[in-house]
DSSP file (Angstrom, degrees, kcal/mol; ACC not computed):
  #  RESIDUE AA STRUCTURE BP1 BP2  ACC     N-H-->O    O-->H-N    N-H-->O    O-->H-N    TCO  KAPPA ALPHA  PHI   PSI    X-CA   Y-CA   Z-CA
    1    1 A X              0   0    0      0, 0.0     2,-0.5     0, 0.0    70,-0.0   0.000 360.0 360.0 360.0 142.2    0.0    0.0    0.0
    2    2 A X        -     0   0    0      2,-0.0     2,-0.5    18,-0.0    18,-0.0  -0.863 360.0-144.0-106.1 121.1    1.4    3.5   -1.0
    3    3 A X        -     0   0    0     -2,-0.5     2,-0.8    12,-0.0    14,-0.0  -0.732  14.0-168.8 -70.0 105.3    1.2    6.3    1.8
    4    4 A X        -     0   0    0     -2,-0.5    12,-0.5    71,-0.3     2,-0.3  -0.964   3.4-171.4-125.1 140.6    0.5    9.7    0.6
    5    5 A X        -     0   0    0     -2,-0.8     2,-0.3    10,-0.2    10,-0.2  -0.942  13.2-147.4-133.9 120.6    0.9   12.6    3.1
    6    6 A X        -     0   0    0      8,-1.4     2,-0.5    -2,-0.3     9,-0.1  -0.417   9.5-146.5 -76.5 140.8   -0.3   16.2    1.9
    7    7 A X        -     0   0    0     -2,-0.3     2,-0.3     6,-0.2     6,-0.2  -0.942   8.6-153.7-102.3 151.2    1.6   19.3    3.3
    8    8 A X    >   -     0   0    0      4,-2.8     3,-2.7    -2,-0.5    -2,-0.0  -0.932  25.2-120.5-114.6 159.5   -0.3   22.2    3.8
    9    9 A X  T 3  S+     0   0    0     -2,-0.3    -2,-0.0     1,-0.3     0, 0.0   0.666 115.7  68.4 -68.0   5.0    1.4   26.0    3.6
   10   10 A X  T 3  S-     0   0    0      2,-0.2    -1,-0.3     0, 0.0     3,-0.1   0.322 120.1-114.7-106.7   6.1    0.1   26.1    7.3
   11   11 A X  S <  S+     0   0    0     -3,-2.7    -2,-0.1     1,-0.4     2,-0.1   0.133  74.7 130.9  83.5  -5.8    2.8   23.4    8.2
   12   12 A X        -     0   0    0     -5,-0.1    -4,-2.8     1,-0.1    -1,-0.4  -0.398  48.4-138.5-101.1 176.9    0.1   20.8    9.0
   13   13 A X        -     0   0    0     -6,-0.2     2,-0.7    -3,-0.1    -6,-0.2  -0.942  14.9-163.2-110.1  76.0    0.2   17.5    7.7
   14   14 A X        +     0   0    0     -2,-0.3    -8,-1.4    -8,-0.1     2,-0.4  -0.656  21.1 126.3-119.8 133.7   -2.7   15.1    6.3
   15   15 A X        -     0   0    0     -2,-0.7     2,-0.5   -10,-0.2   -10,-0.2  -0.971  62.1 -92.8-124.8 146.4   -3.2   11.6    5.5
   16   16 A X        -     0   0    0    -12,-0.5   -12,-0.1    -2,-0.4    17,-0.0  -0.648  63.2-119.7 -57.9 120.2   -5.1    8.5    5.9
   17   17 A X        +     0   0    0     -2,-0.5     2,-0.3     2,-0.1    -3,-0.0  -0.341  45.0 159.7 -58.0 155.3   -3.0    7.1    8.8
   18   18 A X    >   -     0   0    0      3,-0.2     3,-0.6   -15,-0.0   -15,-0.0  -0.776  49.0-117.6-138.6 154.3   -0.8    3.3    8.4
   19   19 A X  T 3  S+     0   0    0     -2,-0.3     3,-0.1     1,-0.2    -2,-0.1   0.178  93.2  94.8 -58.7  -4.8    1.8    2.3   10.2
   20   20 A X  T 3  S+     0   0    0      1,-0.2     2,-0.4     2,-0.0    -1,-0.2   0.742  89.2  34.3 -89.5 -18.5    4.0    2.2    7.4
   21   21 A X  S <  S-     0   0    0     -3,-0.6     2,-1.3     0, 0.0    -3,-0.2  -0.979  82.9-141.6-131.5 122.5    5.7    5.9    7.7
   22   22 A X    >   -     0   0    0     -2,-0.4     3,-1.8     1,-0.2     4,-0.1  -0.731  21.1-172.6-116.7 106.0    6.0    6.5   11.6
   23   23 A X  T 3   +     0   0    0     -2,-1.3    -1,-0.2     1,-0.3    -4,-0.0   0.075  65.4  89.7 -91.1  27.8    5.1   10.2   11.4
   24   24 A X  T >  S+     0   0    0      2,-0.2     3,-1.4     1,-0.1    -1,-0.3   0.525  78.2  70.1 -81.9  -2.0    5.8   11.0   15.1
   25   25 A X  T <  S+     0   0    0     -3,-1.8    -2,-0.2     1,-0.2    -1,-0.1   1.000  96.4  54.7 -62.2 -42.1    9.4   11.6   13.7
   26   26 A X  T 3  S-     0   0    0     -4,-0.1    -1,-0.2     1,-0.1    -2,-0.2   0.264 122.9 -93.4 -74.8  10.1    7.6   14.7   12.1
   27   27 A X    <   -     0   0    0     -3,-1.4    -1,-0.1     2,-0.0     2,-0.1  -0.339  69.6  -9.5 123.8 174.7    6.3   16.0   15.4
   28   28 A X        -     0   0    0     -2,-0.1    -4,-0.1     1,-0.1    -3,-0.0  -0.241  63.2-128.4 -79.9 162.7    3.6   15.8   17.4
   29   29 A X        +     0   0    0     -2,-0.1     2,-0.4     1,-0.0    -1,-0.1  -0.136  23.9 175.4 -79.5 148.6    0.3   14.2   16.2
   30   30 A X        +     0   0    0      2,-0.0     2,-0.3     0, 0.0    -1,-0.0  -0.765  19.6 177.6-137.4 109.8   -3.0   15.4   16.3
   31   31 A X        +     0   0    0     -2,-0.4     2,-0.4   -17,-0.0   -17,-0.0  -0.715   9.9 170.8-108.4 154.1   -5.3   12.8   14.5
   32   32 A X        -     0   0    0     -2,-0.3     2,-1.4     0, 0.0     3,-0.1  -0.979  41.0-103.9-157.3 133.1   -9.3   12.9   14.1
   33   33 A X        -     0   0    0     -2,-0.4    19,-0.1     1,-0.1    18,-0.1  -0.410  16.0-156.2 -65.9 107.3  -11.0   10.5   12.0
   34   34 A X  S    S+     0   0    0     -2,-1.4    17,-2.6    17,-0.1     2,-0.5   0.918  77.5  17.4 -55.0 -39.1  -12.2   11.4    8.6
   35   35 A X  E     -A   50   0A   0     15,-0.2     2,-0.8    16,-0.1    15,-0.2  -0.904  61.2-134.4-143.0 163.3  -14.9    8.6    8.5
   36   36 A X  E     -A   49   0A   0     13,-1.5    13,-0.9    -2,-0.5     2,-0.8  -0.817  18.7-162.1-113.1  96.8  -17.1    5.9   10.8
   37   37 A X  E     +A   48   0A   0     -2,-0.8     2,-0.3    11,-0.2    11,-0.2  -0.785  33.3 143.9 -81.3 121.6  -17.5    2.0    9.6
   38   38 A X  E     -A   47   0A   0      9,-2.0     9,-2.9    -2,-0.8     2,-0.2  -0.997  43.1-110.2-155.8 164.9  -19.9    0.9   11.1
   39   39 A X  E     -A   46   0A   0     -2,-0.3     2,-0.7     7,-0.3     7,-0.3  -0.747  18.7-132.2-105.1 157.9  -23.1   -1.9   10.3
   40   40 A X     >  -     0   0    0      5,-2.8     4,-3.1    -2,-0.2     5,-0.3  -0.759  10.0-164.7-112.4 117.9  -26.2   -1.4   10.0
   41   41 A X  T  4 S+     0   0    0     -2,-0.7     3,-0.3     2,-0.2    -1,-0.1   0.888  90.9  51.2 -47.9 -44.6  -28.3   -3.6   11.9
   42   42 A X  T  4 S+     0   0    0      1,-0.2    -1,-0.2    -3,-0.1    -3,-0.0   0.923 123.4  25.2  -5.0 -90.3  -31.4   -2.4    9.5
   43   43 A X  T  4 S-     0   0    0      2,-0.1    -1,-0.2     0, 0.0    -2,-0.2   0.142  96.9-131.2 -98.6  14.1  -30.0   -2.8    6.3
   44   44 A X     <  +     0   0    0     -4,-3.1     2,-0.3    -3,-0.3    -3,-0.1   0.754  67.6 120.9  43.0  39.3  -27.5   -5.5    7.2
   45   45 A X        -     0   0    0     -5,-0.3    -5,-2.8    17,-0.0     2,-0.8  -0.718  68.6-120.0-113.3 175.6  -24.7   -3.4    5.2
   46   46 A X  E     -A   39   0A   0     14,-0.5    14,-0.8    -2,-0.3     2,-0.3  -0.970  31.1-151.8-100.6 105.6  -21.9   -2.2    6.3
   47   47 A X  E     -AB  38  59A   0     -9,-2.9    -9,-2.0    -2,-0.8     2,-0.7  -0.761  13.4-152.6-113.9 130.4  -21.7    2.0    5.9
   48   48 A X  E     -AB  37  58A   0     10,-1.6     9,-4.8    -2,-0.3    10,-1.0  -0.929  38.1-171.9-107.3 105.6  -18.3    4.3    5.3
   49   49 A X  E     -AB  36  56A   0    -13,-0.9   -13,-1.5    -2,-0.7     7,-0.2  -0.967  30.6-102.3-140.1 146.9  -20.0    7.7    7.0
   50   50 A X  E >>  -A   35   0A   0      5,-2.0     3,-1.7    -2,-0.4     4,-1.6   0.183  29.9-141.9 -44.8 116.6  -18.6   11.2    7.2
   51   51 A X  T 34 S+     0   0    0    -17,-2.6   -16,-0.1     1,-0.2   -17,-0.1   0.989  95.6  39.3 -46.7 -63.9  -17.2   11.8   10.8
   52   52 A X  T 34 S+     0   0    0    -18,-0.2    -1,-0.2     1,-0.1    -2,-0.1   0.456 134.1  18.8 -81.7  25.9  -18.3   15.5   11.3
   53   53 A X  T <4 S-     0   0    0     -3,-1.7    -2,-0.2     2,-0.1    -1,-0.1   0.274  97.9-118.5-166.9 -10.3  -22.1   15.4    9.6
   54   54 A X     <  +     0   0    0     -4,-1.6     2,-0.6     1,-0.2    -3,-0.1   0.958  51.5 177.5  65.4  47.5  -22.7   11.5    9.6
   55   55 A X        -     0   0    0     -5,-0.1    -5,-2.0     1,-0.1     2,-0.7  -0.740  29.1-121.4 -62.5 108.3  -22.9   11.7    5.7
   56   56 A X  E     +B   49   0A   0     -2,-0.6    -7,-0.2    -7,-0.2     3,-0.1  -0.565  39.1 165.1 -44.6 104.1  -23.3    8.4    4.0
   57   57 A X  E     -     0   0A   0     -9,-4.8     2,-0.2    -2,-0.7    -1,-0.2   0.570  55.7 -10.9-107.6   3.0  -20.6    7.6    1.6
   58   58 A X  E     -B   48   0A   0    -10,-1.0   -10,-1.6     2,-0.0     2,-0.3  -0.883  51.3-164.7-176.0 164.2  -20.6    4.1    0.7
   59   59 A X  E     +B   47   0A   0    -12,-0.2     2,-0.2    -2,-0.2   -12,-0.2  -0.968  12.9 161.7-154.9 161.9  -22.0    1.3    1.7
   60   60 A X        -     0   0    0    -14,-0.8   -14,-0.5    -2,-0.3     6,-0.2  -0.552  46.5-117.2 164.7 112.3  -21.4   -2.5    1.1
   61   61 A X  S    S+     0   0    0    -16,-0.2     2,-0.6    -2,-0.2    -1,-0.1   0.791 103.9  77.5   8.9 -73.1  -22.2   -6.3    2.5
   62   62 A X    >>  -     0   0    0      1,-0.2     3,-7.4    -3,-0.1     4,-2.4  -0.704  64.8-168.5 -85.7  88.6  -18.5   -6.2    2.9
   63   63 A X  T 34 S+     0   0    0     -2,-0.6     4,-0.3     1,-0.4    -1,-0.2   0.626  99.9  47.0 -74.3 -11.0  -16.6   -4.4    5.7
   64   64 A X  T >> S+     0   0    0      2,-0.2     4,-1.6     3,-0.1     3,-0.7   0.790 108.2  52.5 -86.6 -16.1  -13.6   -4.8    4.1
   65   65 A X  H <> S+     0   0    0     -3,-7.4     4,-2.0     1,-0.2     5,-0.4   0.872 118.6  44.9 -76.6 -42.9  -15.0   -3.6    0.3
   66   66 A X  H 3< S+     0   0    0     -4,-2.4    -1,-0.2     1,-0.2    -2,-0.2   0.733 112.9  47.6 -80.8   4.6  -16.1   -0.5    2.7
   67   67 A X  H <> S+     0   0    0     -3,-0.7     4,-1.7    -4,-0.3    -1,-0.2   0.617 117.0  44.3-125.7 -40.1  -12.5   -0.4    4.5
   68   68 A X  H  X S+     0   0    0     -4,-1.6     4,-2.0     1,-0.2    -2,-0.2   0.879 108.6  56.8 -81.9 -26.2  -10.8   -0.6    0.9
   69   69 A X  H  X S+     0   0    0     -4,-2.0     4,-2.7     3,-0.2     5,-0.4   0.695 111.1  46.6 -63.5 -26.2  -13.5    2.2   -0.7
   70   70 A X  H  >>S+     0   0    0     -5,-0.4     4,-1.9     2,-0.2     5,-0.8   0.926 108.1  50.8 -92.6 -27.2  -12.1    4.4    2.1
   71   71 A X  H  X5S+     0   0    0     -4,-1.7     4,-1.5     1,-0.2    -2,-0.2   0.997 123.8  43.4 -48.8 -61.7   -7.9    3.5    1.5
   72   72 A X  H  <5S+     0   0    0     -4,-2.0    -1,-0.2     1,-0.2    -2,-0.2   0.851 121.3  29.8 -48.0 -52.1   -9.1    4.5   -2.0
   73   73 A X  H  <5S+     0   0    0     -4,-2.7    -1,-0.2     1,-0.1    -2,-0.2   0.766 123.9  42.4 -79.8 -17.3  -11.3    7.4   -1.7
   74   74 A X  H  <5       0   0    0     -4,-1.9    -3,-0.2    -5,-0.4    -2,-0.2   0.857 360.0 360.0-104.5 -29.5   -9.8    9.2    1.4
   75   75 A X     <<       0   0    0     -4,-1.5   -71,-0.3    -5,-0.8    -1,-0.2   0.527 360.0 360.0 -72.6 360.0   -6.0    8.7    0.4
């Protein structure tokens, strides 16, 4: 899996987090989750929704097809 970490001109830093680049070298962290997996007992899917507005943004049987729609979309 390929890590890509945005700079911003404000110095901060964003990514989807891994393990794979261990970015406390680059100071300390301040992390907040871009999105919520979570099922729904309802519709017996699995849902990728927006952390600050509870947006639905995918949805899928499979919580790893929704755990790989978010590596894709959010990285």
């Amino acid at each position: 899996m390929t890590s890509l970490l945005r700079f911003h001109p404000d110095g901060r830093v964003g990514c989807l987090y891994t393990e794979a680049i261990d970015l406390r070298t680059l100071g300390k962290l301040e992390v907040s989750r871009a999105t919520d997996i979570r099922f729904n007992d309802g519709t017996q899917q699995w849902e990728v929704r927006a952390a600050g507005d509870d947006r639905l943004l995918h949805s899928d049987p499979s919580r790893e097809a929704c755990l790989r729609w978010e590596r894709e979309n959010l990285s």
